[in-house]
C-alpha positions, -999 to 999 in steps of 0.1 A, spaced: -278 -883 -39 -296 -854 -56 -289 -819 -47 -309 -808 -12 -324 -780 -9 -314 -754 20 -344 -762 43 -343 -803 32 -304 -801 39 -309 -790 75 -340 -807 86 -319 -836 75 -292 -831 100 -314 -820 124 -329 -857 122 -292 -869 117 -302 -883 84 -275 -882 51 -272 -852 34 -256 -844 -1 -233 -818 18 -235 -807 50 -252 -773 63 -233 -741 67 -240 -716 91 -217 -684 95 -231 -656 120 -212 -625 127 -214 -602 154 -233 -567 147 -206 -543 138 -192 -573 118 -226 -575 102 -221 -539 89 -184 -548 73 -197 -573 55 -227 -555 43 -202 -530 31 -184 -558 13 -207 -567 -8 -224 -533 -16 -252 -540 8 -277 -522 34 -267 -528 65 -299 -542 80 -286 -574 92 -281 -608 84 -309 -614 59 -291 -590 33 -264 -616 31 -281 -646 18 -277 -641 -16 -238 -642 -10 -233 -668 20 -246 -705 23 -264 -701 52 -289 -722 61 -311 -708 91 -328 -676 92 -342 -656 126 -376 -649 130 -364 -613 155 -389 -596 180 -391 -558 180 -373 -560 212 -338 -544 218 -325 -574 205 -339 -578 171 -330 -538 171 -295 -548 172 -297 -579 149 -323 -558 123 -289 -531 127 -321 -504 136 -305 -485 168 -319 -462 185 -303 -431 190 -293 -438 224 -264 -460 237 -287 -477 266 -318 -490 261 -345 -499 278 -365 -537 267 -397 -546 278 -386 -562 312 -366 -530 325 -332 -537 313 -314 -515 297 -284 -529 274 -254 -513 257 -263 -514 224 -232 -507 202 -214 -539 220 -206 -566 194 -226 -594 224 -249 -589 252 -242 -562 274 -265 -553 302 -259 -522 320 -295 -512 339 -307 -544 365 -343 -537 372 -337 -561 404 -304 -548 415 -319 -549 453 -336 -578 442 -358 -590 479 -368 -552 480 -384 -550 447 -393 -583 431 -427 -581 452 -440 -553 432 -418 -560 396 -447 -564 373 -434 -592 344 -439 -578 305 -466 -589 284 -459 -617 256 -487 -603 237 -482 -566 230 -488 -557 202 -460 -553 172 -433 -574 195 -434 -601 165 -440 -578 135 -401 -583 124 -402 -620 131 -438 -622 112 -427 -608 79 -389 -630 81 -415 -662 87 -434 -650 54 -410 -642 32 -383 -669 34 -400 -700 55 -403 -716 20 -363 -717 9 -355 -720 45 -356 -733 83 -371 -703 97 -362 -701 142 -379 -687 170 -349 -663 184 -357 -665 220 -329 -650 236 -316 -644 275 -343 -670 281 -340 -679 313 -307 -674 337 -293 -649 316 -327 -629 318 -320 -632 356 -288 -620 353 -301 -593 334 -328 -583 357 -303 -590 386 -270 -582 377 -247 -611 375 -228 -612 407 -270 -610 425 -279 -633 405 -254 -660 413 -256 -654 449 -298 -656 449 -294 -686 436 -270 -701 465 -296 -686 495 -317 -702 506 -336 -675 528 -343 -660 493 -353 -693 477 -394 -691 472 -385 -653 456 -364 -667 431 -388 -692 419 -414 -667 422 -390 -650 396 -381 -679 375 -417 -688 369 -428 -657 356 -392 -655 335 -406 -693 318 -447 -682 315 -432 -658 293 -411 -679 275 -437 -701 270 -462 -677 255 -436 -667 232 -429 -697 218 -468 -702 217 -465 -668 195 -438 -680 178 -456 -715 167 -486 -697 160 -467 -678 133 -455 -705 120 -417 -707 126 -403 -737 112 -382 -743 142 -374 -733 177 -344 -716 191 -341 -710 229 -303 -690 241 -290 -694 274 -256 -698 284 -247 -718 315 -208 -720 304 -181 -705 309 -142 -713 296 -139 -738 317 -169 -750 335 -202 -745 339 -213 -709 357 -235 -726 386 -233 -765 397 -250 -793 373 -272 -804 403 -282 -765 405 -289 -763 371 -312 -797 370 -335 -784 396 -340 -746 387 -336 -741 350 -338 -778 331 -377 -782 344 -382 -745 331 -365 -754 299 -385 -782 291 -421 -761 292 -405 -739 268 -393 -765 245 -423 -787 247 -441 -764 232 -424 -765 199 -418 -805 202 -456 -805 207 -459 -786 175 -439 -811 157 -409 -788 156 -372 -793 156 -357 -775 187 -321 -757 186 -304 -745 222 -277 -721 224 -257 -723 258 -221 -704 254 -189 -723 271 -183 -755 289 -215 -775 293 -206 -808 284 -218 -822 327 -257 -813 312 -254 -826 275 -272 -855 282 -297 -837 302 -301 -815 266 -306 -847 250 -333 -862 274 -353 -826 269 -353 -834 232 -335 -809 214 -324 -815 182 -291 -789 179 -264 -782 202 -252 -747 192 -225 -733 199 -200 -759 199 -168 -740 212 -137 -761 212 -117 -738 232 -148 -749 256 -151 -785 250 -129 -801 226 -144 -818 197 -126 -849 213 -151 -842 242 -185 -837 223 -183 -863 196 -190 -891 216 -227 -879 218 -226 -880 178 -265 -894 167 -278 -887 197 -275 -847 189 -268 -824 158 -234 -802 164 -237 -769 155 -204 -752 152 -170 -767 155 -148 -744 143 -124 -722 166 -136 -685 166 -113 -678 197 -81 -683 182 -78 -700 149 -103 -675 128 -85 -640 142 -50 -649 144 -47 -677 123 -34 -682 88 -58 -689 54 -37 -731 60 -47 -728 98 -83 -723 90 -83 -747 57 -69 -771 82 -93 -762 112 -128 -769 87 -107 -797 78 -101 -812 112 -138 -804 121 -150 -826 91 -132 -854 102 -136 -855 140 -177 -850 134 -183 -869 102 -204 -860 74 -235 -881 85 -240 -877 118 -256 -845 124 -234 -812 117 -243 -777 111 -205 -766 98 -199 -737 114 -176 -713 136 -180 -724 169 -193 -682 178 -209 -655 159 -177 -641 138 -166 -608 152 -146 -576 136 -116 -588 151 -112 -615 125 -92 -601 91 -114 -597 59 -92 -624 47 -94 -650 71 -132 -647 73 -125 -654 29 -105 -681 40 -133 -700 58 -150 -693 25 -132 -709 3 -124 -737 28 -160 -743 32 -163 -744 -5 -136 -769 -13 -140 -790 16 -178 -792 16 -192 -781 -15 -205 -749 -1 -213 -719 -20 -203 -684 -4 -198 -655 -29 -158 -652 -23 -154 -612 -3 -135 -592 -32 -97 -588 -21 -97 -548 -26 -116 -549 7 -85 -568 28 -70 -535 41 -97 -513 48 -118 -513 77 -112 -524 115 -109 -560 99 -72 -557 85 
């Protein structure tokens, strides 16, 4: 087989078609973003200024939300902000950290809560120049994040936003809620399309370590309905679809299958074993694999030669992978081990990541 290119490579395991090698896909948190901008003698403006030195394969269209402020590595001076719905977030936290619920006395105030608008100007101004410039050499996603229970735990709080969810008395206010959270959605992704993203990519994440955060038969009637008007809208378009859910979800992986997405990301084996997940292989692309938990920060350089290696054999080279970590690589993994995954990549798969140079091993949070 000739050699792919990066967009060809994934679009063909995104349809679960043969692929000269398979596609690589190594996020890092935002302060690890920054270390490895400093590796490589690089601005620290976020993912994109690594491309030349990873194998990546997929590329984030941001918003000009608090979000893509944190991804883009452009903070403002303040250590809560405020987005567009009212919630304010922690941003110098490597994930999602919301510290300012809009509906923390959530039957008092949803009434008169008055829902952001999709179209304001300059929210996809970011995402319109990533489409522009690299939509040719790559697969180019919508980055739809918090889409829709995490925005209501974000608006909520976590601990309201479970219990809203169980009452009853509350019930028509929390679909009241929900379907403003999904017309938004939806016009973004209508945005998003209209850009011309090569791809969608919806986040929410209904795991946790062991289980899923609310029941599947809770999640079926409330969120998977809601889920499917936002990814219609790309399947409509012709699009491949990517979800994100965090954790233990492997009750609704079917359910994710019948929606048609393409990509399953993240796979977490802490979460569910690879043992667990392949059995949907060519019914779904896996995106991820590889342990970020345990192996990647306190493993050694053979742990994580034999992790990638384990990965590649349990999921099988033409059957729909993304190789990947199963999480967005944080600083807590050593310089060396995140070299390691490298070079294991590169032997093992044929990659081609630009080696981080050793003199760089013991400096940094990342020793």
């Amino acid at each position: 087989m000739s050699e792919m290119t990066r967009k060809e490579r994934l679009l063909a395991a995104m349809r679960r078609e043969p692929c000269d090698r398979l596609p690589t896909q190594i996020d890092f948190s935002p302060k690890m973003l920054d270390i490895m901008c400093d590796c490589f003698g690089k601005p620290k403006r976020g993912e994109e200024e690594l491309l030349d030195v990873t194998d990546n394969h997929l590329v984030y269209g941001f918003l000009n939300d608090t979000f893509g402020m944190i991804r883009k590595r452009a903070l403002p001076p303040e250590d809560i902000a405020l987005d567009n719905w009212r919630c304010g977030f922690d941003m110098r936290q490597e994930g999602i950290s919301p510290q300012v619920y809009p509906l923390a006395d959530f039957e008092d105030t949803i009434d008169s809560y008055e829902f952001p608008d999709p179209n304001a100007p300059g929210l996809t101004d970011w995402a319109e120049e990533t489409i522009h410039k690299w939509r040719d050499q790559y697969i180019v996603a919508s980055y739809q994040v918090t889409c829709l229970l995490e925005r209501m735990q974000a608006m909520l709080g976590y601990e309201n936003c479970l219990f809203a969810l169980a009452d009853d008395e509350v019930e028509e206010k929390v679909d009241y809620l929900l379907d403003g959270i999904t017309d938004y959605q939806v016009a973004m992704a209508k945005r998003y399309v209209k850009l011309g993203v090569t791809c969608g990519r919806t986040g929410d994440d209904y795991g946790s370590q062991r289980g899923m955060m609310l029941s599947p038969g809770m999640w079926r009637e409330k969120f998977k309905p809601r889920l499917k008007r936002i990814i219609d809208v790309y399947k409509e378009a012709g699009l491949p679809h990517i979800h994100h859910s965090c954790g233990n979800i492997l009750p609704i992986i079917p359910d994710l299958i019948e929606l048609g997405i393409d990509v399953l990301n993240n796979v977490q084996p802490e979460a569910m074993p690879r043992s667990e997940v392949k059995k949907y292989r060519g019914q779904i692309t896996f995106y991820g694999g590889i342990s970020t938990q345990d192996i990647l920060p306190h493993g050694t350089p053979e742990d994580i030669y034999e992790e990638v290696r384990s990965c590649l054999e349990d999921f099988g080279k033409d059957t729909g992978v993304i190789l990947s970590p199963g999480i967005s690589v944080v600083s807590d993994v050593p310089l060396r081990n995140v070299n390691a995954l490298f070079s294991a990549f590169n032997e093992l798969n044929g990659s081609k990541y630009t080696l981080i140079p050793e003199e760089h091993f013991f400096r940094g949070a990342s020793v």
